[in-house]
N, C-alpha and C positions, 0 to 999 in steps of 0.2 A: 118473552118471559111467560110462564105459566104461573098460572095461581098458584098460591103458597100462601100461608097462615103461620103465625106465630104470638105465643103467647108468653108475654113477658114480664118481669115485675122487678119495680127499684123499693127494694128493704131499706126504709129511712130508720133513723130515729125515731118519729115521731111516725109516721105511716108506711101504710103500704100500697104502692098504685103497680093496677095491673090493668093490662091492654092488651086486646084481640087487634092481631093487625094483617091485614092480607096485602101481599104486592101482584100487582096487574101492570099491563101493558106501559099506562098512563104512573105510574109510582106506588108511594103505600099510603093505603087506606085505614082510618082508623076505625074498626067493624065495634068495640066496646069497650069500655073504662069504667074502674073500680077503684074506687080511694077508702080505705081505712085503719083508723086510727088505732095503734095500739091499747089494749086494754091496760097496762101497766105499763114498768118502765124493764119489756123482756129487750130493748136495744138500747144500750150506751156508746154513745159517741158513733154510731155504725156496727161497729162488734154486737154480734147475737151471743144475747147472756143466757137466755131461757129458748134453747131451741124446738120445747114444745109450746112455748105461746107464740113465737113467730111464726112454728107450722099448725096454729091453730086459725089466726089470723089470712096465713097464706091459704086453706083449705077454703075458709070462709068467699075470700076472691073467688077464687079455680069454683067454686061451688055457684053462685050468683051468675058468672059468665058463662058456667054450661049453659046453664038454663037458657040460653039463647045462641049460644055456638056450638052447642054440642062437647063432646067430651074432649078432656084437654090433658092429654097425656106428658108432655113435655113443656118444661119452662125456661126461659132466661132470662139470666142473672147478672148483675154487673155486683164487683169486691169495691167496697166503698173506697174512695182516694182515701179519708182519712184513716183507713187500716195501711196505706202504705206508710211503711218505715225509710227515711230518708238520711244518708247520714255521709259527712267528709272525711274518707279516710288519704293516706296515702302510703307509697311503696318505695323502700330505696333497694338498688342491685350495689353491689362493687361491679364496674368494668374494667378497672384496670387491666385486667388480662382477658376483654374478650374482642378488644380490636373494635373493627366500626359495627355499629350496632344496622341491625337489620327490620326490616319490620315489626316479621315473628318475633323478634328481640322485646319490642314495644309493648305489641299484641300480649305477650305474657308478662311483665311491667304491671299491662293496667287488668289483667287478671288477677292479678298478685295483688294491687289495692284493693279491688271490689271486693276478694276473701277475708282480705284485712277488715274491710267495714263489716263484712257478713257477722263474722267473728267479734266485734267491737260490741254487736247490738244486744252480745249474749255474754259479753266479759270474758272472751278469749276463748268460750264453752262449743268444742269445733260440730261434737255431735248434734248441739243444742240449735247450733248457726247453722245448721243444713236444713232445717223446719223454714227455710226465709227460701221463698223466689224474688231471682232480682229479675226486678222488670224491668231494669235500663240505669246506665249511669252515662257517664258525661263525664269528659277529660275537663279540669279546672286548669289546672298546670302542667306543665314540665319542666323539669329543672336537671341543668348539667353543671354536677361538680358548684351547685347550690345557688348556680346567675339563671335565671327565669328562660325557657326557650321557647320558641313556637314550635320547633318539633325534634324527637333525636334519633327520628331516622336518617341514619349515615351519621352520625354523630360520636366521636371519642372521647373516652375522658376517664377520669376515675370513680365518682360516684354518678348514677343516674336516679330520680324521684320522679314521680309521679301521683301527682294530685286528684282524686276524682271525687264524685259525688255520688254515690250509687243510691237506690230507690229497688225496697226489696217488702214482698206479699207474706206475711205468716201463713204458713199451711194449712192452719187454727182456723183461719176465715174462710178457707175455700172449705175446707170442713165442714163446718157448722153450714156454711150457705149449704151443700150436698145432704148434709143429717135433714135440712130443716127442709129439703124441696122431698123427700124420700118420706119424711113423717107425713107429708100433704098429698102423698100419694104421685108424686111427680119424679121425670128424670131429668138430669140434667142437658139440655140440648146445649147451651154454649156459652160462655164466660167470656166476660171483658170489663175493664177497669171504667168505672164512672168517669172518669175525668176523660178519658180515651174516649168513650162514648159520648160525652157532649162534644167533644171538638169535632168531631168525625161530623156531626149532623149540622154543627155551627160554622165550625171553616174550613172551607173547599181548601182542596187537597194542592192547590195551586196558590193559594195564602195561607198554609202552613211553613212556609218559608220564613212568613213574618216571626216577629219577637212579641208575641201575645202571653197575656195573661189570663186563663179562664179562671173564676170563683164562684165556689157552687156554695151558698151560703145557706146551710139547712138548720136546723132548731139545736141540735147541741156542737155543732164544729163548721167552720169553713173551712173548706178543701179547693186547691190552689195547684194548680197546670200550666206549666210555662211549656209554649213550643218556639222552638226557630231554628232555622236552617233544615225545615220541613218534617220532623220529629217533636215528639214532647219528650221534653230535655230535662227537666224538673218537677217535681210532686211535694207540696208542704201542707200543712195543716195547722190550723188557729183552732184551742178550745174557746172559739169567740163567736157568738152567732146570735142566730133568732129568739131563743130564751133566753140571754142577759136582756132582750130588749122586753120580752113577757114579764121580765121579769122586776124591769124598774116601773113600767105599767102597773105592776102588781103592790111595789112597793107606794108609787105615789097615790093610789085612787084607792087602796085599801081594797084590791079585790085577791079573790085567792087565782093559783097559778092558770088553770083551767080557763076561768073569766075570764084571766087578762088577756090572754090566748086571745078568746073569742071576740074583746074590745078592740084591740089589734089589728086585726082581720080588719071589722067593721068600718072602722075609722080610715082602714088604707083604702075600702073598695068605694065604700058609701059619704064618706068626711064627717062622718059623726054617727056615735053610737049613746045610748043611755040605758045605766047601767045602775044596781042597787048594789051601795058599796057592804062590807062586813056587819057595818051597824045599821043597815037599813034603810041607809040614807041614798035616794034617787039622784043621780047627776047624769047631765049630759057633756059626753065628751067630744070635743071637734079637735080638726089636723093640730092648730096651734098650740092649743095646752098637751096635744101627747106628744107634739117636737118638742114643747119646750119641758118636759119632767124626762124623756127617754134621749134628749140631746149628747147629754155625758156620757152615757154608754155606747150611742152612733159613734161618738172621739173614739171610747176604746176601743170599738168593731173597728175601724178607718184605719187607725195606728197600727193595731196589731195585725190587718192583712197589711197594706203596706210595709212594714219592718219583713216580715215573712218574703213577699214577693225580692225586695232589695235584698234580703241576705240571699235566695233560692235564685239571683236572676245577674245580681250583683251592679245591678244598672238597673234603671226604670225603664221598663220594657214599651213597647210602639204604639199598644192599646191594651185597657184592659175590659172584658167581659163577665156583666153576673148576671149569676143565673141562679136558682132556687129558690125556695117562699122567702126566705131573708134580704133577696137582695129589693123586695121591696120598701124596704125600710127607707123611710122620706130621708132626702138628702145627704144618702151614703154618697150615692157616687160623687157629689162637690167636693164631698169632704176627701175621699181617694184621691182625686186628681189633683186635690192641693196638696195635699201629702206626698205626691209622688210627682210631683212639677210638670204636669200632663196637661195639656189643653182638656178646657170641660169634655168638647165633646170626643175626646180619645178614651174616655167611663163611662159605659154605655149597659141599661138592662137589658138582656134580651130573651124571649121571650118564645113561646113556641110557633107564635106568626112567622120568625125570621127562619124558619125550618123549610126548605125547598121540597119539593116533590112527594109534600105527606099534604094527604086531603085526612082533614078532621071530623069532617060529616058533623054532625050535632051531639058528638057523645062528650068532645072535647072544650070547654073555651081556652084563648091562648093566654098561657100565666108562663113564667118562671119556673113553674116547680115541673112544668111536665118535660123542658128541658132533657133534662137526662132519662125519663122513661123512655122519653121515645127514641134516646139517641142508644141504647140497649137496647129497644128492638131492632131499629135499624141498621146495628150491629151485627146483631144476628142474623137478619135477611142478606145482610150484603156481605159484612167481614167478617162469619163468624168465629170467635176464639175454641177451637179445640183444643183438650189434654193431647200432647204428641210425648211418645215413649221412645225412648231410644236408649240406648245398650249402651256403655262407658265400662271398657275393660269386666264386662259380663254382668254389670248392676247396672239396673235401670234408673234411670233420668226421665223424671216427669218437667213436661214446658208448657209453655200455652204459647200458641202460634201466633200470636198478635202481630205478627211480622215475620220473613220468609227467616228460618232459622238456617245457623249456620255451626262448624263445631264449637267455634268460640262462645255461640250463649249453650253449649250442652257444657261446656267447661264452667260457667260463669252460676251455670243451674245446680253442679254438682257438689262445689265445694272442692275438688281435687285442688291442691296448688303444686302446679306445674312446675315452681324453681325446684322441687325436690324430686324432680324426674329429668333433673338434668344431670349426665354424666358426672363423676369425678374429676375434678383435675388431677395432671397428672402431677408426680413426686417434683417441687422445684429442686437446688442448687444453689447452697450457699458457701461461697467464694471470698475468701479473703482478697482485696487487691490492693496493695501496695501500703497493707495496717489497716485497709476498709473493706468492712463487712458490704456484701454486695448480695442480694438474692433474685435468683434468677429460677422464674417460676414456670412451673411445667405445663403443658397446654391447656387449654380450661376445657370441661369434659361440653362432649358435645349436645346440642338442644334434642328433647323428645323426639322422636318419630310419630306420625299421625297414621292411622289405615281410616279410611270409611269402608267398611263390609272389604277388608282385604284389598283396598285400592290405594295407593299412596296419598294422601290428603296432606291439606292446609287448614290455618285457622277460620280463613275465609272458605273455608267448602261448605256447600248446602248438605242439609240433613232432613231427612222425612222419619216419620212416621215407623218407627220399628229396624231403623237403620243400626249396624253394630260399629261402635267406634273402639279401636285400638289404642292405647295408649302404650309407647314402648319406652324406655330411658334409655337414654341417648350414653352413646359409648363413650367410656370413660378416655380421658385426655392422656396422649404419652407423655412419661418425664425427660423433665428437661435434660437436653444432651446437646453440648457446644464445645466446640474446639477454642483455643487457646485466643486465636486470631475473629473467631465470630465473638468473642469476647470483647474485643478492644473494639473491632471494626478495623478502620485502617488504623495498619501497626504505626506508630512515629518512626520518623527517620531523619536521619542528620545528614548532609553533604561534605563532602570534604575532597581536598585536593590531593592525587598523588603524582610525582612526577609532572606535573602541567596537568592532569585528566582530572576533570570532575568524576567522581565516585559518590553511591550512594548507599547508605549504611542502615540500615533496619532497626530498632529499639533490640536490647536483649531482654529476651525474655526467659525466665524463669521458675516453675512449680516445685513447693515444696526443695529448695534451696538447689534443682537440679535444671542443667541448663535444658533448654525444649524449642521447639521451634514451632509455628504458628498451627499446625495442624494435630499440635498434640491434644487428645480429649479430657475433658476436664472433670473430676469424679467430685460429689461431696464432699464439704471439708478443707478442699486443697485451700493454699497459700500461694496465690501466684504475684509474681513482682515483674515490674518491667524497669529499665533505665534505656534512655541513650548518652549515657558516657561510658566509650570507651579507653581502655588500656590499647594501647599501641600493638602489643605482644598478642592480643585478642584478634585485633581485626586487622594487621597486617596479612595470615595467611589468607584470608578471604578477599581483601582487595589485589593484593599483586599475584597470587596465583599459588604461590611455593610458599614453602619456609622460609621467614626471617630470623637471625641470630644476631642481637650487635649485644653488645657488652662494652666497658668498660672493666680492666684491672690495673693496680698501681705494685710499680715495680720500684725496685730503690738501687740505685747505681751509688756506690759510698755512700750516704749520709743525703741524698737527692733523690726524694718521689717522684716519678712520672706516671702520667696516666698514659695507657696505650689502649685501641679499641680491638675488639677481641668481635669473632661470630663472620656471618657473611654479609653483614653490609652495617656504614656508618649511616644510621638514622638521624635524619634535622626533623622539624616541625617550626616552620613560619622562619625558618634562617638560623634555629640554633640545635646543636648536638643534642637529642634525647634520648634519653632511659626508654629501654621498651616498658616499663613500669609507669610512663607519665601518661595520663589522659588525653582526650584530644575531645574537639568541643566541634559545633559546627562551623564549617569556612575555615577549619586548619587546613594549612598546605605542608603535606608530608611528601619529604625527597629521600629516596633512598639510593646509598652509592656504597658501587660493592666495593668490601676492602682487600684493593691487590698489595698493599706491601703489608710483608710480617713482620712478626713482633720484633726483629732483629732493627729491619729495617727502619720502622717507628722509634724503636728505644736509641737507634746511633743520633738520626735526626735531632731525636730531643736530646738528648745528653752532650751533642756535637764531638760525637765520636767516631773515626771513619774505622769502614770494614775492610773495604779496597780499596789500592790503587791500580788505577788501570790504564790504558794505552789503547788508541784507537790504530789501528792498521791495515794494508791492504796487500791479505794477499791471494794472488795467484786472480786478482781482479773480486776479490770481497771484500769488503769491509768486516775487520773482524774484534772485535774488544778482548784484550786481554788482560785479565786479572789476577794481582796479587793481595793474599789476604794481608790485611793492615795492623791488625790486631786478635789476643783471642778472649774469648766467653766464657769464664766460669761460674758456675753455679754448682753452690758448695763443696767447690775445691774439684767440679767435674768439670770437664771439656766440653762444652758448647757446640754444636752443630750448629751455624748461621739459621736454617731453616725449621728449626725444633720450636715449640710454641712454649712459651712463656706463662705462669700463671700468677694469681692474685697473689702478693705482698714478695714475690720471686726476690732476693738478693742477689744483685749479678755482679761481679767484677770483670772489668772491662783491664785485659793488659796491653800496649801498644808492644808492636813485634820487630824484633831488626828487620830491615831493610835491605835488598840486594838489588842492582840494575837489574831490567827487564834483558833477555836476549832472545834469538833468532831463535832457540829452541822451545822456547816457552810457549809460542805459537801455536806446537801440536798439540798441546794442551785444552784447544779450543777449535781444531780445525779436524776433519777427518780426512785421511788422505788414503791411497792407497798403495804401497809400498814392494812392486815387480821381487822377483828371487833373483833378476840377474840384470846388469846393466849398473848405470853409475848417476850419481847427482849433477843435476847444475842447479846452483844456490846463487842467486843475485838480490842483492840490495841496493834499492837505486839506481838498476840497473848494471850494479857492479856485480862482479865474484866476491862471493864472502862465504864466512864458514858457520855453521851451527853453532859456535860460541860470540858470535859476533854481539855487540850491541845493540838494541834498538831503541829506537824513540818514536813516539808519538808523530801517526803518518808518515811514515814509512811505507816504502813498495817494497812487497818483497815477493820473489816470485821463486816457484821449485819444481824445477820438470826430473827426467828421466832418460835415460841415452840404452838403447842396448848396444850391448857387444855382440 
């Protein structure tokens, strides 16, 4: 390592301390030190209020240390903790419609609180809340659909929240730090936060793991740094410090504020100081009478860091550390570690002995207050914070590098809020089903696109130094478009029996009162209905193949209704005759049988009325039936064909017809024969000679050949 020099100075409240420091081989050297007090009050609570008497102050230093270092062009600085602003906001999305949540999903979540609080600290004032760097927040919660989670990556649900705690620098301070080193004739070399800087020089980088509490208790605030899980995670502030304690000093011994100051001191280094009170009167002060008059006010220092650390920590953290001219106030830390249920020696002061690798030479003794100078110088030696610029959609974003930057702190530095650069959803769809209103919504529009300098990025991509980042809005979502059947999912279906065969029947579906079947598309508005009951008349062409017709019609023979079945087949259901009009449910068993006799046939049956009489016989070796009609059929006063169909509420008169024996010739009636031009008969009955007029009866043989001549 080569020689290197730095000159740096911590702007209190109450003073200014500045240090010449060189790093060598062996660590850092402290080459000189300047301490002095303000002339007035140009700093409250940290905030520079008169930024020409803090650079009159700071000239005064840089001027004293030349004189023995030489010229001192460049300074560094640390933004006092208690300028940070620290605040709980949180963020809720609807997910309902964006399925499992993804990182990125998260990642912009807890962007979306941290803007939330940016915004809080200014009353919603978006322009006003971009003057705030956030220098870190910390996930408190997560919450799905409102039950507490550990995480919601991959997570589904309808609402998602997110709790954080964000910790953000006014612009205003790094300001005024730059107006006041610029009035003193100085440039800024490099920034980093007081509380950052004492941790860095106090706990090694390998117990920052731990749950520590650092408190830097200076004359008008203590400032409060919680790290674990190897970052500092938290930043708070008490208006509670070293002047209430000057100040009840001043109250009980009757001196003005200055004195008490200086009795204070005395009493903590020396154990007794004497002192000429308002009126003249000489006393000497020791340790016990200034515990016992500044006691009450050590309670309200104790209570009030303690309360701060438990709300900023939410648990009493593993140790805590002070450090500043306050923390050596007699018997704070008992009083801390009872308040915060801590073993005594987990309250500990510590001092700039416990600082490694800095030789102090004789410029320094070790106290508490030099704590943080030196941990800003050797900030600046080792980590120093630079301004880094980087380009967000063609406007610059200033950061400080306090840590490898990525896009997600140029988003977090910007102010952009990234839900509004997410596509459109697409058009949903809302569908009436069965009297219920049903919406069905269109895709949600898609997340940002990231470029780093024109290269596809993440939230986690590293970022330097004049890098361009891209921000594009993600494309809008398509509307919703589903078919009939991705509507229901699986359509319902009923079973049923036909003929012996199990069959399976589909729900009917129908839009807007028209029948559809599952692939029909579904538009805004419709009215879609489904059943599974079926009409018989419905679903019989689709179970058996063809057409069914059955009917019933009632006919009246004189003064007597009958019912006869009309169409191509008599329909049962579970064993009895049905209407194709009747329903049918699941586990009916439908038999269908077709119908071979007509209406004639049907209306004699029922009426017991005959058509013919007939005669079985055999001739020439057939069996042949021969019939005589019985009766005839009229239908209003017309003559009946046996074979003519019948219709509903038909009047038929039925007349019985004389009678004649059957004979020999009645045969060709029903026999086809063929008949030579030339030759002669043989006619036998029974094997006898008989003639064409003969009789016959029932089974008879009758046979008829041919002879030629």
């Amino acid at each position: 390592m080569t020689n290197s020099t730095v000159f740096s100075l911590d702007i209190g409240t109450r003073s200014i301390v500045g240090l010449v420091l060189e790093t060598s081989e062996q660590g850092i050297i402290v080459k000189g030190a300047v301490e002095k007090e303000h002339k007035d009050r140009a700093m409250v609570d940290g905030q520079i209020h008169h930024v020409g008497a803090v650079a009159e102050r700071i000239k005064d230093i840089k001027e004293q240390l030349e004189q023995t270092h030489g010229p001192l062009k460049k300074a560094c600085v640390a933004a006092a903790g208690r300028a940070l602003k620290t605040v709980h906001s949180h963020a809720s999305w609807d997910i309902s419609q964006k399925g499992v949540l993804l990182k990125k999903d998260v990642h912009h979540l807890e962007i979306q609180a941290v803007q939330e609080a940016r915004e809080a600290l200014f009353g919603g004032k978006t322009e006003e809340a971009n003057g705030l760097y956030c220098v870190g927040y910390s996930v408190v919660r997560y919450y799905l659909d409102e039950q507490e989670m550990g995480s919601l990556i991959d997570q589904r649900g309808q609402l998602a929240t997110v709790e954080v705690i964000a910790t953000f620098l006014p612009q205003v301070v790094v300001d005024s730090l730059i107006s006041a080193l610029h009035k003193a004739d100085l440039e800024l070399e490099a920034l980093t936060l007081e509380p950052i800087a004492a941790m860095q020089v106090l706990v090694p980088e390998s117990m920052r793991r731990l749950n520590i509490a650092l408190v830097d208790i200076g004359a008008g605030t203590s400032d409060i740094a919680l790290t674990d899980f190897g970052t500092v995670t938290a930043y708070g502030m008490v208006p509670v410090a070293g002047d209430e304690m000057t100040e009840a000093v001043s109250d009980a011994f009757l001196l003005d504020f200055y004195e008490a100051e200086s009795v204070k001191k005395q009493v903590t280094k020396n154990g007794s100081a004497t002192v000429a009170d308002i009126l003249g009167f000489e006393q000497t002060i020791d340790q016990n009478a200034l515990l016992m008059n500044i006691e009450p006010a050590i309670d309200s220092l104790a209570s009030a860091i303690a309360e701060e650390i438990m709300q900023l920590n939410k648990r009493a953290p593993q140790a805590v550390m002070l450090i500043g001219g306050g923390s050596l106030t007699p018997s704070l830390p008992e009083k801390l570690s009872q308040r915060l249920q801590l073993p005594p020696q987990r309250v500990a002061v510590r001092d700039s002995s416990a600082l490694k690798d800095i030789d102090f030479g004789t410029h320094l003794e070790p106290s508490p207050s030099y704590v943080t100078p030196l941990g800003i110088a050797s900030a600046a030696l080792r980590n120093p914070i630079q301004y880094q610029s980087v380009h967000l959609n063609n406007q610059p974003v200033r950061m400080f590098d306090s840590k490898p930057l990525t896009v997600k702190d140029v988003f977090l530095a910007s102010g952009f809020r990234l839900p509004e650069w997410y596509g459109s959803p697409g058009l949903g769809l809302i569908v009436t089903v069965n009297q219920k209103q049903i919406t069905v919504p269109g895709e949600r529009g898609h997340a940002p696109q990231l470029l780093v300098n024109e290269e596809p990025a993440t939230l986690d991509t590293a970022v330097k130094n004049r890098d361009h980042i891209t921000l594009q809005k993600g494309a809008n979502g398509t509307d919703a478009a589903l078919t009939v059947e991705e509507l229901f999912g699986e359509v319902p279906s009923i079973s049923v029996w036909l003929n012996g065969d199990m069959r399976t029947l589909p729900a009917s579906l129908w839009r807007n009162k028209q029948k559809v079947d599952g692939t029909t598309k579904l538009k805004d508005g419709d009215k879609v209905e489904w059943s599974a009951t079926y009409r018989l008349r419905d679903c019989l062409p689709q179970l058996y193949g063809r057409e069914v017709t059955s009917d019933t019609i009632s006919v009246t023979v004189g003064s007597t209704p009958y019912q006869l079945h009309s169409g191509s087949h008599i329909v049962k259901r579970n064993g009895s005759t049905a209407h194709l009009d009747a329903e049918i449910t699941n586990g009916d068993r439908i038999d269908l049988i077709s119908r071979e006799a007509s209406h004639s046939d049907q209306l004699a049956e029922l009426a017991g009325a005959t058509l013919y009489h007939s005669i079985a016989v055999y001739f020439n070796g057939s069996k042949t039936i021969i019939r005589k009609k019985a009766s005839e059929w009229k239908r209003n006063g017309l003559l009946l064909d046996e074979s003519v169909e019948l219709f509903h509420n038909d009047h038929i008169k039925i007349e019985p017809m004389p009678q004649s024996p059957f004979i020999y010739q009645d045969v060709f009636g029903h026999v086809d024969i063929e008949v030579p031009r030339q030759g002669r008969f043989n006619v036998l009955k029974n094997g006898i000679t008989a003639s064409f007029q003969d009789g016959i009866a029932d089974g008879d043989v009758l046979e008829l050949s041919f002879e030629e001549e």
